[in-house]
HTML snippet that shows the backbone in 3Dmol.js (N, CA, C, O; Angstrom):
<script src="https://3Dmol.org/build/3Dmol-min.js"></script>
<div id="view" style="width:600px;height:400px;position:relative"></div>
<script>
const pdb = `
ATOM      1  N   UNK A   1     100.635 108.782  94.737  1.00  0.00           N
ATOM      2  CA  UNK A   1     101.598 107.701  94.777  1.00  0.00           C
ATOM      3  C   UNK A   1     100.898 106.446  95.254  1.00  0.00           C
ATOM      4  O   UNK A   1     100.231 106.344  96.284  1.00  0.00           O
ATOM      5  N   UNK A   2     101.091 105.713  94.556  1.00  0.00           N
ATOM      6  CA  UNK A   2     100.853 103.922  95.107  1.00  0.00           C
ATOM      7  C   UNK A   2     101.669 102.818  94.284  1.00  0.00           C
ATOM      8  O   UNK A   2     102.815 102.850  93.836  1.00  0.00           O
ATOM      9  N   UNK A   3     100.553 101.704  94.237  1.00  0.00           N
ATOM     10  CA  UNK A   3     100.524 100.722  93.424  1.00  0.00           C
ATOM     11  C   UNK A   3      99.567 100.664  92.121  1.00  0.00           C
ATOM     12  O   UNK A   3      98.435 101.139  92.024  1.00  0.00           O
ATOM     13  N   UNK A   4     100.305  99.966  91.151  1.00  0.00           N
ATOM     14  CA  UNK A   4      99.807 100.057  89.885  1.00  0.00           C
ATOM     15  C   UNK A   4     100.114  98.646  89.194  1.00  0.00           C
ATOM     16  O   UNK A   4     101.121  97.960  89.368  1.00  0.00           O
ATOM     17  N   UNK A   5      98.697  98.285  88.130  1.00  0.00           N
ATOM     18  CA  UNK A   5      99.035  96.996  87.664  1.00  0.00           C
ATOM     19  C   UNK A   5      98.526  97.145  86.325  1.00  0.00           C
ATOM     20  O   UNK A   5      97.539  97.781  85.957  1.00  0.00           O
ATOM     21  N   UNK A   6      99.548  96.295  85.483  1.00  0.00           N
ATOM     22  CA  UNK A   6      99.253  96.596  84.298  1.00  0.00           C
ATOM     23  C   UNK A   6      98.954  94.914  83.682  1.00  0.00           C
ATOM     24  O   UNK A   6      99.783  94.032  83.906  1.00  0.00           O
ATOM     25  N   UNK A   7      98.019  94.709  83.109  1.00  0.00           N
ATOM     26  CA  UNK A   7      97.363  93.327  83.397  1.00  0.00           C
ATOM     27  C   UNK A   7      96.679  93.192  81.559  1.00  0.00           C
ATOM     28  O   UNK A   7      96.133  94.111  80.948  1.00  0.00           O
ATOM     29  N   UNK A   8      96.997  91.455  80.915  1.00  0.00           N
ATOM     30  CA  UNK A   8      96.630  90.786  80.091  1.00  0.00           C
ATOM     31  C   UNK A   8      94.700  90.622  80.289  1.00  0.00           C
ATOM     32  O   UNK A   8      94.286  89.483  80.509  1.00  0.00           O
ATOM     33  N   UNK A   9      94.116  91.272  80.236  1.00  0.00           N
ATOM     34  CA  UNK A   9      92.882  90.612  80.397  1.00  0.00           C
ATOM     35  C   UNK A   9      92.345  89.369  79.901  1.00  0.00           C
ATOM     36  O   UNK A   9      91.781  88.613  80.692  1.00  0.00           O
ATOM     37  N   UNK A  10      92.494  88.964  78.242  1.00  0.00           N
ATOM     38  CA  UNK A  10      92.777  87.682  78.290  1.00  0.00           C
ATOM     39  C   UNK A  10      93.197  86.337  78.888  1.00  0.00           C
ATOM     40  O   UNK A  10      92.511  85.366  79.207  1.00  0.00           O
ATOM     41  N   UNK A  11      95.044  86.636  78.974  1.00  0.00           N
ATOM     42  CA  UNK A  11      95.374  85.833  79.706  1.00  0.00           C
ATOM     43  C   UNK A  11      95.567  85.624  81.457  1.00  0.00           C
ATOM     44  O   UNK A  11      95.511  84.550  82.056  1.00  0.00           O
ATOM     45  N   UNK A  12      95.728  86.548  81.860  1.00  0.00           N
ATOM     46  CA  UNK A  12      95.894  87.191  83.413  1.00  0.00           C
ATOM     47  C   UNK A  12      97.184  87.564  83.850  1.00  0.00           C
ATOM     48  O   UNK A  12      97.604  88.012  84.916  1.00  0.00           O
ATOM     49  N   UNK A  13      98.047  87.090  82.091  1.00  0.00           N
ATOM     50  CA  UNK A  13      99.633  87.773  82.912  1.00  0.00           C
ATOM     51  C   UNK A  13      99.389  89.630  83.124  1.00  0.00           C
ATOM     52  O   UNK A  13      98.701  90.448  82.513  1.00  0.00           O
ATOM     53  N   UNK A  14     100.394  89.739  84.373  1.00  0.00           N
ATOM     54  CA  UNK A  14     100.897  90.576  84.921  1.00  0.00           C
ATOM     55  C   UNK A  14     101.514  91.524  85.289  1.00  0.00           C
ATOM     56  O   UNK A  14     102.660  91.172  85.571  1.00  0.00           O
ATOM     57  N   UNK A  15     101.312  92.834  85.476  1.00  0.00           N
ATOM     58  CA  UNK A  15     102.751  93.337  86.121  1.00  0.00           C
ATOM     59  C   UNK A  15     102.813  94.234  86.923  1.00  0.00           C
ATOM     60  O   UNK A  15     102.485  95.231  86.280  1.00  0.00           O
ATOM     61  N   UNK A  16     103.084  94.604  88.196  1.00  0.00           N
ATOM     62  CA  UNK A  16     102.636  95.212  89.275  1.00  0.00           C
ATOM     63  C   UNK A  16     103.713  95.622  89.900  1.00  0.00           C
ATOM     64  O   UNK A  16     104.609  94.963  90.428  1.00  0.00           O
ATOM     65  N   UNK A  17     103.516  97.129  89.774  1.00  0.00           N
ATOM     66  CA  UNK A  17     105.010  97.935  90.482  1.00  0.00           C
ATOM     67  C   UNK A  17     104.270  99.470  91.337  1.00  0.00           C
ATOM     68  O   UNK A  17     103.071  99.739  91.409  1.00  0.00           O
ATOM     69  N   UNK A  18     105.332 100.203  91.850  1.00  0.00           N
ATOM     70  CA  UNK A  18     104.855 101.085  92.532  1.00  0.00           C
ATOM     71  C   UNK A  18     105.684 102.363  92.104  1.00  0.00           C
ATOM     72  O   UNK A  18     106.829 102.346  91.653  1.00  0.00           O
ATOM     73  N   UNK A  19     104.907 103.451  92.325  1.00  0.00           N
ATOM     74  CA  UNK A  19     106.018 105.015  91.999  1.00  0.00           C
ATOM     75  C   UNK A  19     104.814 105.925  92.500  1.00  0.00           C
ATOM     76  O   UNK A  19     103.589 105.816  92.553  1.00  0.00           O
ATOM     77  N   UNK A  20     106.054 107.159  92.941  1.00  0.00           N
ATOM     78  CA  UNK A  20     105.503 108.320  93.262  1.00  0.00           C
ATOM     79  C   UNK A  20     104.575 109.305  93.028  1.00  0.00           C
ATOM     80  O   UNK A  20     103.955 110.134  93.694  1.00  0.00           O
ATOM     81  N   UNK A  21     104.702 108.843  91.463  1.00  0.00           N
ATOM     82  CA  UNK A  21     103.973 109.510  90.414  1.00  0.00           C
ATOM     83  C   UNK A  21     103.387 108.559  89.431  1.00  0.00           C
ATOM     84  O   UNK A  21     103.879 108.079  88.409  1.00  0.00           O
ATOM     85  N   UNK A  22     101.773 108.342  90.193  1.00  0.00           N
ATOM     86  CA  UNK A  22     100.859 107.050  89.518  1.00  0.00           C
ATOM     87  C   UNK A  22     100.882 107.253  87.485  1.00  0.00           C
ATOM     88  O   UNK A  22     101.327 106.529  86.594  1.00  0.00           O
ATOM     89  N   UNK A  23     100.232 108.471  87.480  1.00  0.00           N
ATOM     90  CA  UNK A  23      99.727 108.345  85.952  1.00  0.00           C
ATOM     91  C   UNK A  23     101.421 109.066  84.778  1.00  0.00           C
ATOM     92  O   UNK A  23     101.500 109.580  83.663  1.00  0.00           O
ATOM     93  N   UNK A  24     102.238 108.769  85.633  1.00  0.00           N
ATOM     94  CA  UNK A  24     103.422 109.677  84.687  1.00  0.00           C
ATOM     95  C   UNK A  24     103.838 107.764  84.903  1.00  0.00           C
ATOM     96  O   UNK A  24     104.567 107.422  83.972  1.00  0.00           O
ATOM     97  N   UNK A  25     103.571 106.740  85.743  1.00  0.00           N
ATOM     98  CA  UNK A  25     104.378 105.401  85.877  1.00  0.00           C
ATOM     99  C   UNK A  25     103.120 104.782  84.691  1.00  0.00           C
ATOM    100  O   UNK A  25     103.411 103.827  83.971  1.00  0.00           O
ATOM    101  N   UNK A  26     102.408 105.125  84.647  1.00  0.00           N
ATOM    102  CA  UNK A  26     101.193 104.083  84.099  1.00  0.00           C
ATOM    103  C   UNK A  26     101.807 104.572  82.630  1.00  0.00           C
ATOM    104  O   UNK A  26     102.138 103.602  81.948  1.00  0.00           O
ATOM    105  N   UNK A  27     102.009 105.720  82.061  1.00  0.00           N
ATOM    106  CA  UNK A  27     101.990 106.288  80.431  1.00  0.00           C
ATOM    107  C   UNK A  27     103.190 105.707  80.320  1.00  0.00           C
ATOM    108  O   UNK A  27     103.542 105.570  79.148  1.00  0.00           O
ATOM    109  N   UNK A  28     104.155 105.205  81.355  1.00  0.00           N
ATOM    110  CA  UNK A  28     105.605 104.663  81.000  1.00  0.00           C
ATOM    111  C   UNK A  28     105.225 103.206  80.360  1.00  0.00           C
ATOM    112  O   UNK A  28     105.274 102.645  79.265  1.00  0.00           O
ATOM    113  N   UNK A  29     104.804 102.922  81.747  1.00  0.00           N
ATOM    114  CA  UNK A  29     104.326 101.652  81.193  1.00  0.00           C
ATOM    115  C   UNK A  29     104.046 100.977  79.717  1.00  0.00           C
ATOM    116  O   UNK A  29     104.428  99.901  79.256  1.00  0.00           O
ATOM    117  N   UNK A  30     102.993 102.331  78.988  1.00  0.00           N
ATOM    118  CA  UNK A  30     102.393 101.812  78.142  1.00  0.00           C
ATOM    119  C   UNK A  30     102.939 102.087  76.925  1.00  0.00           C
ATOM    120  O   UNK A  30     102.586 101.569  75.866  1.00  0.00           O
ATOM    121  N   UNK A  31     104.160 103.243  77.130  1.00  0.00           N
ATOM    122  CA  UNK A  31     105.102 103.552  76.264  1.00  0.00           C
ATOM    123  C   UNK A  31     106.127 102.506  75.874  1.00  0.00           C
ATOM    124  O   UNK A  31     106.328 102.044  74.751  1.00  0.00           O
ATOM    125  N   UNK A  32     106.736 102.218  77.015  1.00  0.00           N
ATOM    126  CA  UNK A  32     107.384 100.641  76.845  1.00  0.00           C
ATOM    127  C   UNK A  32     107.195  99.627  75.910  1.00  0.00           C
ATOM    128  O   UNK A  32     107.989  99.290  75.032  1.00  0.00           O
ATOM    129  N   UNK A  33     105.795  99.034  76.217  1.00  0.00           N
ATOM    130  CA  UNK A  33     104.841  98.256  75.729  1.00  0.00           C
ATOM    131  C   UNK A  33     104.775  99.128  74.357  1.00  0.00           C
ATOM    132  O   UNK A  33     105.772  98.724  73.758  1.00  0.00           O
ATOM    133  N   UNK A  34     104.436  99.657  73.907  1.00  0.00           N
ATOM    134  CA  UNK A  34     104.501 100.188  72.525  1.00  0.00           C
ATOM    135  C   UNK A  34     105.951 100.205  71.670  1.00  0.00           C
ATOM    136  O   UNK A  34     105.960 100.096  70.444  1.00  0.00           O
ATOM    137  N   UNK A  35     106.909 100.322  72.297  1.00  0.00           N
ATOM    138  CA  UNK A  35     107.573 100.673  71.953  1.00  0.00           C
ATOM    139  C   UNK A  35     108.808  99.221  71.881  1.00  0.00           C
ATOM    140  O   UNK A  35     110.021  99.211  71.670  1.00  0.00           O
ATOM    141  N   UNK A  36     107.772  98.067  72.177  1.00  0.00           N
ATOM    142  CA  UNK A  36     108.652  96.991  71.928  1.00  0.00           C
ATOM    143  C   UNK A  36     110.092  96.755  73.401  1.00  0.00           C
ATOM    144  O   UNK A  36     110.998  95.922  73.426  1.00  0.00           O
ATOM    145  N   UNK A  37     109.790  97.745  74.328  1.00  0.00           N
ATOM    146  CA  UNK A  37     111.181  97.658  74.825  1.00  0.00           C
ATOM    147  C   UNK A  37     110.555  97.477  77.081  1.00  0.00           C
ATOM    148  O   UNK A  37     111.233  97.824  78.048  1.00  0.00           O
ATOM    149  N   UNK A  38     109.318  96.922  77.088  1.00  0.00           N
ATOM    150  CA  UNK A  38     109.059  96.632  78.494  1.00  0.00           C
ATOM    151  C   UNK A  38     110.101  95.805  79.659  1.00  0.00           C
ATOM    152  O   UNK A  38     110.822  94.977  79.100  1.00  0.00           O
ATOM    153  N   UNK A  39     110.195  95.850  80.395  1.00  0.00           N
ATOM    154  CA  UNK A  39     110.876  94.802  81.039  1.00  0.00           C
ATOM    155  C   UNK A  39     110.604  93.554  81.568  1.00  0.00           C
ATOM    156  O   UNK A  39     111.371  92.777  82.138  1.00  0.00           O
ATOM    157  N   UNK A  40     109.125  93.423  81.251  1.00  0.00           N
ATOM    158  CA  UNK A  40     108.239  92.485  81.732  1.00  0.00           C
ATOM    159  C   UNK A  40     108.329  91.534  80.580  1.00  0.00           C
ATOM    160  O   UNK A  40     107.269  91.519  79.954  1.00  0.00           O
ATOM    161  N   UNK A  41     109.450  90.555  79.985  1.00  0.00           N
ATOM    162  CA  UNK A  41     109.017  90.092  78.589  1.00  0.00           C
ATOM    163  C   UNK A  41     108.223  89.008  78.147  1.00  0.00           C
ATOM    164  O   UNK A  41     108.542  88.568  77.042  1.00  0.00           O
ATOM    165  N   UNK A  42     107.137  88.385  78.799  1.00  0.00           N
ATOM    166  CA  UNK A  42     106.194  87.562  79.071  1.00  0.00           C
ATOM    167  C   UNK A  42     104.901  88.829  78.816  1.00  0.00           C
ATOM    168  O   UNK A  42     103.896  88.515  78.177  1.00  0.00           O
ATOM    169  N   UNK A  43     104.999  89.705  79.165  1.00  0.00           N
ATOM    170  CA  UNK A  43     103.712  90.914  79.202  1.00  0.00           C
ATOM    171  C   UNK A  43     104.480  91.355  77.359  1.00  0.00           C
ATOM    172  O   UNK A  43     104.266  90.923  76.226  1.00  0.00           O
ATOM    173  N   UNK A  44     105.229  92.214  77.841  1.00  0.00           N
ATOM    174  CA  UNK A  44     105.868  92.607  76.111  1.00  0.00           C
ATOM    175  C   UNK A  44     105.717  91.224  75.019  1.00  0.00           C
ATOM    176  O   UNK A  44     105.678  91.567  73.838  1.00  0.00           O
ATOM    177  N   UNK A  45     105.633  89.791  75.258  1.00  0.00           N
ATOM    178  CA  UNK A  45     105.177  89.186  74.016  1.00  0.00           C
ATOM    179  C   UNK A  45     103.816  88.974  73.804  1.00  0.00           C
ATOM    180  O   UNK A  45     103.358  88.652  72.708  1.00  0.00           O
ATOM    181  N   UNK A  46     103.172  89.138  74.780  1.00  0.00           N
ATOM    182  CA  UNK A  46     101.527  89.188  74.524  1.00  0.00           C
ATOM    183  C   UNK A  46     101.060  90.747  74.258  1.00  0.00           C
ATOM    184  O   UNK A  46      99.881  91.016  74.028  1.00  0.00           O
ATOM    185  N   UNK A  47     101.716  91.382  74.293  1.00  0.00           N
ATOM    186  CA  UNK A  47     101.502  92.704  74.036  1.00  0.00           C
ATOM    187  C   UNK A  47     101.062  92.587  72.657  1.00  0.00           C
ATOM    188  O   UNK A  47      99.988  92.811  72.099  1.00  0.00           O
ATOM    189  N   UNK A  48     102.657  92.005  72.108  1.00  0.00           N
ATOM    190  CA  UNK A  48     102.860  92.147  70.799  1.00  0.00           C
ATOM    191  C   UNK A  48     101.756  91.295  69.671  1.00  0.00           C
ATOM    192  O   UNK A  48     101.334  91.591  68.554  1.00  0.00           O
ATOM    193  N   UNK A  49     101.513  89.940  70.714  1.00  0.00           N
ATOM    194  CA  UNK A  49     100.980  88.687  69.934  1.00  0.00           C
ATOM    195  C   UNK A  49      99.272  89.042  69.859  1.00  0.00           C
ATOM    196  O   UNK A  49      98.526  88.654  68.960  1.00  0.00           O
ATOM    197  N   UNK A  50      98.745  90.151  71.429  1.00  0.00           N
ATOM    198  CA  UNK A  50      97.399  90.034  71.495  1.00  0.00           C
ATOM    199  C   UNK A  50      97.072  91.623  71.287  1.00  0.00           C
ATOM    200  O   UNK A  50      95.877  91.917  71.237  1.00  0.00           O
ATOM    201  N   UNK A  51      98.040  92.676  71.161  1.00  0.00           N
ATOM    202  CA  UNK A  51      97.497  93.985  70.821  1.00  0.00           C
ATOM    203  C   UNK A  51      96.887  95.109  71.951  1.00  0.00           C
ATOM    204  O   UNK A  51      95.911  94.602  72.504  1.00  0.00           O
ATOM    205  N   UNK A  52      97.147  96.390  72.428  1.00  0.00           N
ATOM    206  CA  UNK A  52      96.894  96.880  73.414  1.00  0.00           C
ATOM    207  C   UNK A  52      95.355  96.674  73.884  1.00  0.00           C
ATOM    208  O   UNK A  52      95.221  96.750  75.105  1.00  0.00           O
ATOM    209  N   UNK A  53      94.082  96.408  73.096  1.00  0.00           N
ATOM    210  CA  UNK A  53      92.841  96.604  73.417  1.00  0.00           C
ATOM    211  C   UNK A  53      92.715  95.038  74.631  1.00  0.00           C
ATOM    212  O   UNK A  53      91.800  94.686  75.375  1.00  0.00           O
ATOM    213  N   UNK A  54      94.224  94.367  74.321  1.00  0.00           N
ATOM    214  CA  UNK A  54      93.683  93.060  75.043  1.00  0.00           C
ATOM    215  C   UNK A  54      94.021  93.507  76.659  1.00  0.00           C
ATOM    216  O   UNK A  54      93.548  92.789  77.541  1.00  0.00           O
ATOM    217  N   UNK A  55      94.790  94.623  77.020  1.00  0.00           N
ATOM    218  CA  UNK A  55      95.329  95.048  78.451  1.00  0.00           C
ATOM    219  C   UNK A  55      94.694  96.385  78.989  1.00  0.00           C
ATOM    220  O   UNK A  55      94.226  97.303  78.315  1.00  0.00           O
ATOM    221  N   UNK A  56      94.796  96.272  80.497  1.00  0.00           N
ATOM    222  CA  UNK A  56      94.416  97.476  81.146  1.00  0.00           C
ATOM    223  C   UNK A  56      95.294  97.871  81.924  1.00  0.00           C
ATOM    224  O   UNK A  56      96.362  97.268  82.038  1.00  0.00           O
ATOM    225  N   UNK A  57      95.013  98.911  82.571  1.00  0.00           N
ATOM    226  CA  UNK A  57      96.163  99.834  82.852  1.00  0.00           C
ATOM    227  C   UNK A  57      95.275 100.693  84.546  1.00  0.00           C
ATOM    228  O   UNK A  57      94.496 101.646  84.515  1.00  0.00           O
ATOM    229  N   UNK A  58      95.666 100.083  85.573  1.00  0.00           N
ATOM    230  CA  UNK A  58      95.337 100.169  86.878  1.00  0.00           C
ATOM    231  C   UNK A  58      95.985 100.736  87.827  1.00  0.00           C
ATOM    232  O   UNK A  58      97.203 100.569  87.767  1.00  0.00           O
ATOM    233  N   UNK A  59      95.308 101.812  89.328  1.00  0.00           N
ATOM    234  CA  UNK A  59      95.964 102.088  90.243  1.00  0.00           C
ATOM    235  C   UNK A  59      95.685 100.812  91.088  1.00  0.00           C
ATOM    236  O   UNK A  59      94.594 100.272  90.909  1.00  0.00           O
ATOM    237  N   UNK A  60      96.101 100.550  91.522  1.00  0.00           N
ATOM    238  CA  UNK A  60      95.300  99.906  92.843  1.00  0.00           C
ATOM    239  C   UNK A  60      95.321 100.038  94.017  1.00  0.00           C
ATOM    240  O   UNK A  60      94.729  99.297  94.803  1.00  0.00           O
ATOM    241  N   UNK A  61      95.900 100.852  94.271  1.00  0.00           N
ATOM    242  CA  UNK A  61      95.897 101.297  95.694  1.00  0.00           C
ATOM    243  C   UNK A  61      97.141 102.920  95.854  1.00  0.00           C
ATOM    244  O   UNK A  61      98.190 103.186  95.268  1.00  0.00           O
ATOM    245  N   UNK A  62      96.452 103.563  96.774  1.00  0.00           N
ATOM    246  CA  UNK A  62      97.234 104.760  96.380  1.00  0.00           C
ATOM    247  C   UNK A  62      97.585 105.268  98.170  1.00  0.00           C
ATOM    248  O   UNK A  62      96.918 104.973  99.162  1.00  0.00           O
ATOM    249  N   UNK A  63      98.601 105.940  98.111  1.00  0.00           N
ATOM    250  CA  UNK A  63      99.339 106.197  99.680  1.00  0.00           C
ATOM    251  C   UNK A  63      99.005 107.839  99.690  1.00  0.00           C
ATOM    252  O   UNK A  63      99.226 108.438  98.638  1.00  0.00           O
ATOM    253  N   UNK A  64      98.426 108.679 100.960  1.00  0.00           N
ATOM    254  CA  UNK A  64      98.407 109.926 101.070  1.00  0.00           C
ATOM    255  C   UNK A  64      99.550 110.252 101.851  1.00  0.00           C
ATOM    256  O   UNK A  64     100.080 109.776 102.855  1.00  0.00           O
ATOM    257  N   UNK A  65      99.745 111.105 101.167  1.00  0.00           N
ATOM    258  CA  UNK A  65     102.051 111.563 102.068  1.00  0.00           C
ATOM    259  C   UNK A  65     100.918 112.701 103.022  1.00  0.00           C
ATOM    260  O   UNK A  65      99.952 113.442 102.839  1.00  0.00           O
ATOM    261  N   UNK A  66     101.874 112.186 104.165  1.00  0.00           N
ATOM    262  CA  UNK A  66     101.283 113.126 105.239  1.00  0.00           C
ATOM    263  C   UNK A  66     102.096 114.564 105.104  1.00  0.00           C
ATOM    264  O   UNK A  66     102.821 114.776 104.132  1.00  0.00           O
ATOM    265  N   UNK A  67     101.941 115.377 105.994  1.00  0.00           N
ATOM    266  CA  UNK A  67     101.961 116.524 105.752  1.00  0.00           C
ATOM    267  C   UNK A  67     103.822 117.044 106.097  1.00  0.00           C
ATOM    268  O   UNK A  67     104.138 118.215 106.309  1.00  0.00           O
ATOM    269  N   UNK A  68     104.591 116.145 106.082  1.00  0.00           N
ATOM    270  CA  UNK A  68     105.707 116.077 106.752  1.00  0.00           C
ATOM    271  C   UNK A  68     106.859 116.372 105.473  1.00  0.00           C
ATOM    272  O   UNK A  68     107.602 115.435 105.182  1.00  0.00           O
ATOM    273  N   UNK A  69     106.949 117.245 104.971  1.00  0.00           N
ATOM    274  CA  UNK A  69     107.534 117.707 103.767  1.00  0.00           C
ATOM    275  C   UNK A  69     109.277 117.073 103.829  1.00  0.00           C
ATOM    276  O   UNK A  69     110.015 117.202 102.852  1.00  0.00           O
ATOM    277  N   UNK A  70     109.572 116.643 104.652  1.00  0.00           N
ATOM    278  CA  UNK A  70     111.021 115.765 104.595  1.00  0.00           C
ATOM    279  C   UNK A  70     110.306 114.226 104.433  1.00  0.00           C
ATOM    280  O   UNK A  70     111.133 113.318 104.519  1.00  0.00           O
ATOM    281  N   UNK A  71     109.300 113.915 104.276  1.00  0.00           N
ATOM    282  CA  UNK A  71     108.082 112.515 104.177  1.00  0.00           C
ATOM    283  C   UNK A  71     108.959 111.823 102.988  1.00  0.00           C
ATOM    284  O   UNK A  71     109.011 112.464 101.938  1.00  0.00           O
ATOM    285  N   UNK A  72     109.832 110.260 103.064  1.00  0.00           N
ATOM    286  CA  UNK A  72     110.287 109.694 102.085  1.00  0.00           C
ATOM    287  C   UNK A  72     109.265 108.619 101.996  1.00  0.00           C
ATOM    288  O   UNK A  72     108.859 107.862 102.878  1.00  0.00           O
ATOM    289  N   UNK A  73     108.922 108.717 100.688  1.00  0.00           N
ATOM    290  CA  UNK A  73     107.663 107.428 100.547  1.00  0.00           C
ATOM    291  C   UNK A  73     108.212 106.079 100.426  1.00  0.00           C
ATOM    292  O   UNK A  73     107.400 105.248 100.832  1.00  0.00           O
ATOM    293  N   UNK A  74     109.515 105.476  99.932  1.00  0.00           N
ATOM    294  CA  UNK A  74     110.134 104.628  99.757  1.00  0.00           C
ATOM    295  C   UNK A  74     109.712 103.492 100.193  1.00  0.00           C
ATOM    296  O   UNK A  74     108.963 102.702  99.619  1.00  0.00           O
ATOM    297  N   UNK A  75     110.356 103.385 101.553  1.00  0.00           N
ATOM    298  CA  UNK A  75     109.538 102.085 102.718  1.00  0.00           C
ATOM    299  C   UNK A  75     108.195 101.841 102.617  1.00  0.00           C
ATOM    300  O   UNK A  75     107.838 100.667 102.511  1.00  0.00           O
ATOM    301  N   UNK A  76     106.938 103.193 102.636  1.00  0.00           N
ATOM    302  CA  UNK A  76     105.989 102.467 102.870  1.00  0.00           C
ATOM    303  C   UNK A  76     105.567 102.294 101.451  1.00  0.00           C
ATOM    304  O   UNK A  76     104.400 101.911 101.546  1.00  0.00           O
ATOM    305  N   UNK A  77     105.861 102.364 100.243  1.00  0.00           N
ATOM    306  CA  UNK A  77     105.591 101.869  99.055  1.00  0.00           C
ATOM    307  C   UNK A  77     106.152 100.474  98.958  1.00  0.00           C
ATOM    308  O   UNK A  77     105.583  99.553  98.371  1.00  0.00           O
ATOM    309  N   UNK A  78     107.275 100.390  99.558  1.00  0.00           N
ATOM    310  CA  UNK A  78     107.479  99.322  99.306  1.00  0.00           C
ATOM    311  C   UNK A  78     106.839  97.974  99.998  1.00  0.00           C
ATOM    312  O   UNK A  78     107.065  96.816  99.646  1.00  0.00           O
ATOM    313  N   UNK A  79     106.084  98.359 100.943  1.00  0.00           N
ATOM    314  CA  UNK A  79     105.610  97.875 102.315  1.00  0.00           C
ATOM    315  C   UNK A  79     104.206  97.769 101.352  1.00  0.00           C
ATOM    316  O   UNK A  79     103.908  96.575 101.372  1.00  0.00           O
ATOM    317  N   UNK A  80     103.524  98.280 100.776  1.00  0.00           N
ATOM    318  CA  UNK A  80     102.305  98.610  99.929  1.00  0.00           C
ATOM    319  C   UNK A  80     102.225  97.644  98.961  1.00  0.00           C
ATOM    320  O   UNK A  80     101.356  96.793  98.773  1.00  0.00           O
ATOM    321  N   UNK A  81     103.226  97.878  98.378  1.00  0.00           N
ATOM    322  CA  UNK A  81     103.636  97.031  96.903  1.00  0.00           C
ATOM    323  C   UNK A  81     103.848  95.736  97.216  1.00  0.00           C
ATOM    324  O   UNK A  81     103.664  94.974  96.267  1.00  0.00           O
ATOM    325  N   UNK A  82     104.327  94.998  98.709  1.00  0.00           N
ATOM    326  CA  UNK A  82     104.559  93.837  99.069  1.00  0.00           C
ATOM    327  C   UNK A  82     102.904  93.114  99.414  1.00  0.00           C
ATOM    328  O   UNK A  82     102.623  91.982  99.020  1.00  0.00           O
ATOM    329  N   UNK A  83     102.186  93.753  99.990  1.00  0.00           N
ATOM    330  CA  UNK A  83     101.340  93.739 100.165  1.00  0.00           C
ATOM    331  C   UNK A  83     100.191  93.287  99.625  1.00  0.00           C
ATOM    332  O   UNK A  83      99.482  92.348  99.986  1.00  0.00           O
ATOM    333  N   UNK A  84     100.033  94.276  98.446  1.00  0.00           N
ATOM    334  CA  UNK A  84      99.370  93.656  96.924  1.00  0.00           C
ATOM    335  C   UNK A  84      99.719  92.534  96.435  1.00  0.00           C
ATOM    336  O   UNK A  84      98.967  91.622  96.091  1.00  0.00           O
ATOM    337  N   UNK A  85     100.809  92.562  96.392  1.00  0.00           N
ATOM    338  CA  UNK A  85     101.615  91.269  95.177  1.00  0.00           C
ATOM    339  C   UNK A  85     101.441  89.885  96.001  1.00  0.00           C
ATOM    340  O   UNK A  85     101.499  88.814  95.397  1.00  0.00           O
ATOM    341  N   UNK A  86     101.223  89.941  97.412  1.00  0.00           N
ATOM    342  CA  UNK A  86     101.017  89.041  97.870  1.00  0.00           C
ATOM    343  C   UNK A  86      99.280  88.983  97.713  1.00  0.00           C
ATOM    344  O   UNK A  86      99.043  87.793  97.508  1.00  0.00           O
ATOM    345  N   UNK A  87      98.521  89.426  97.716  1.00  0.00           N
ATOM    346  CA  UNK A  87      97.040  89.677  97.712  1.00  0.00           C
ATOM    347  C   UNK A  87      96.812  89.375  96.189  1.00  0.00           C
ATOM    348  O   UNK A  87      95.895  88.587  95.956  1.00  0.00           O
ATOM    349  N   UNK A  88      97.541  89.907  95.056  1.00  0.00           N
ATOM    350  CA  UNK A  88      97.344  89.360  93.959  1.00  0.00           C
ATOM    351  C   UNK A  88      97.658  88.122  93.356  1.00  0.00           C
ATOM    352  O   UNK A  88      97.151  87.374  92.521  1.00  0.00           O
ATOM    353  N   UNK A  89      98.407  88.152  93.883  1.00  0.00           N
ATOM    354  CA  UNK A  89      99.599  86.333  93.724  1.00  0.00           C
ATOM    355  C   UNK A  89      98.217  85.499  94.492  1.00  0.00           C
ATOM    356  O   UNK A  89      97.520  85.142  93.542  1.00  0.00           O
ATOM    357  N   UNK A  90      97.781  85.207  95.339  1.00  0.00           N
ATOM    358  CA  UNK A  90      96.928  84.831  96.459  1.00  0.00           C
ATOM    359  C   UNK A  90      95.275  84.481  95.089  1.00  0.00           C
ATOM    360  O   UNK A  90      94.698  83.408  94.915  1.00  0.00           O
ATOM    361  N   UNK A  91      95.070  85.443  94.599  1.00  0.00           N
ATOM    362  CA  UNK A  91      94.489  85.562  93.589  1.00  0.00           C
ATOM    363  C   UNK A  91      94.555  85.163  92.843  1.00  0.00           C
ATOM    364  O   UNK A  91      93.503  85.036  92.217  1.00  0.00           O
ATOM    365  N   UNK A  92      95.760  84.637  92.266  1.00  0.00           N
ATOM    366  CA  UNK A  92      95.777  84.411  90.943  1.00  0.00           C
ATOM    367  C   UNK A  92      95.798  85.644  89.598  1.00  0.00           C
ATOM    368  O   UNK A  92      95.398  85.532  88.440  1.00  0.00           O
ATOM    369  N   UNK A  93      96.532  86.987  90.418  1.00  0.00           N
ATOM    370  CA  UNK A  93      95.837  88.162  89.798  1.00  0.00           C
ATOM    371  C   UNK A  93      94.963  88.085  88.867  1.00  0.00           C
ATOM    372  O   UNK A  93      94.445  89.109  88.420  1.00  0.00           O
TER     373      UNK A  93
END
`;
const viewer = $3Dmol.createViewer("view");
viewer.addModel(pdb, "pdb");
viewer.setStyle({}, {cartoon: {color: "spectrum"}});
viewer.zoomTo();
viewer.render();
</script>
């Protein structure tokens, strides 16, 4: 579980979210994006206009759930995900 960014290499648009389950959120992602129906629609028209070879598909940071089997990841993903987006924004991702 972490953060994940799914990024224009060309242009540098964006899109950076978090889930429990990194590579089952990343194949969504890219299913979306294929499939004409993303929620990002600034990313979904360059998708369309520049073609998948123009984007990549990133963890960037990943959370280890401690050993506490009632452990809700929620907060600190979201605490994670605030984190980045400010570090990427800061960037210019």
């Amino acid at each position: 579980m972490g953060v994940f960014r799914v990024r224009n290499t060309l242009s540098g648009q964006a899109f950076v979210g978090s889930s429990v389950d990194l590579p089952s959120m990343l194949n969504r992602q890219r299913f979306q994006l294929e499939m004409g129906v993303h929620p990002n629609r600034a990313l979904q028209a360059e998708w369309n206009e520049m073609g998948a070879e123009a984007f990549e598909f990133e963890v960037v940071d990943t959370l280890a759930p401690p050993d506490d089997l009632d452990y809700d990841p929620r907060d600190d993903l979201r605490e994670l995900l605030e984190m980045w987006e400010e570090r990427l924004w800061a960037d210019g991702i």
